[in-house]
N, C-alpha and C positions, 0 to 999 in steps of 0.2 A: 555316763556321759549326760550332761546335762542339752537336752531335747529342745529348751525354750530358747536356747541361742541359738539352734542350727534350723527349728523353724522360722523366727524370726530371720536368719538368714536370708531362707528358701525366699520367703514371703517378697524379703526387699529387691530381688532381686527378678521374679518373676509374675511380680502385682503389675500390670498394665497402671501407670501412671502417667497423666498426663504435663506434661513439667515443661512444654516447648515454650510457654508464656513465662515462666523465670527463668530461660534458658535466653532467650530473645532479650530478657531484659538485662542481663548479664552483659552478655556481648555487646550492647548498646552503650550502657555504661564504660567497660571496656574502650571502645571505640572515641568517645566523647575523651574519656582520660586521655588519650594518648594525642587526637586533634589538640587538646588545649597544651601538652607537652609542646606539640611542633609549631603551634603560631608560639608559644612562649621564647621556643629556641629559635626562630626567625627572626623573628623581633630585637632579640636580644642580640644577635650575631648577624645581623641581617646590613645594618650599615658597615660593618666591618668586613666581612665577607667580599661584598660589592667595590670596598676600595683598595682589596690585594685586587681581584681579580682585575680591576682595571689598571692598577696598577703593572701587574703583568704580563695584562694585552699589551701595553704602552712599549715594554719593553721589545715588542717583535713586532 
């Protein structure tokens, strides 16, 4: 059995690594995607949306 892959393993697994600053920034990015998704999708359906629902209202 080859040794250097299951120390390597061990290692990656329980080395104290501090990683919460590209974890942070991960999820930042993330985040930002997804805002630009839903002003995209507002905008884009956003007069149209407003003239069912008013339309709808109208009818009751």
């Amino acid at each position: 059995m080859d040794l250097f892959i299951f120390r390597t393993w061990l290692q990656s697994k329980f080395v104290n690594r501090d990683e919460r600053g590209a974890n942070l920034v991960e999820y930042l990015l993330l985040l930002a995607f997804i805002a630009i998704i839903v002003l995209v999708a507002v905008r884009a359906l956003g007069s149209n949306v407003s003239t069912k629902l008013s339309s709808a209202n109208a009818g009751f």
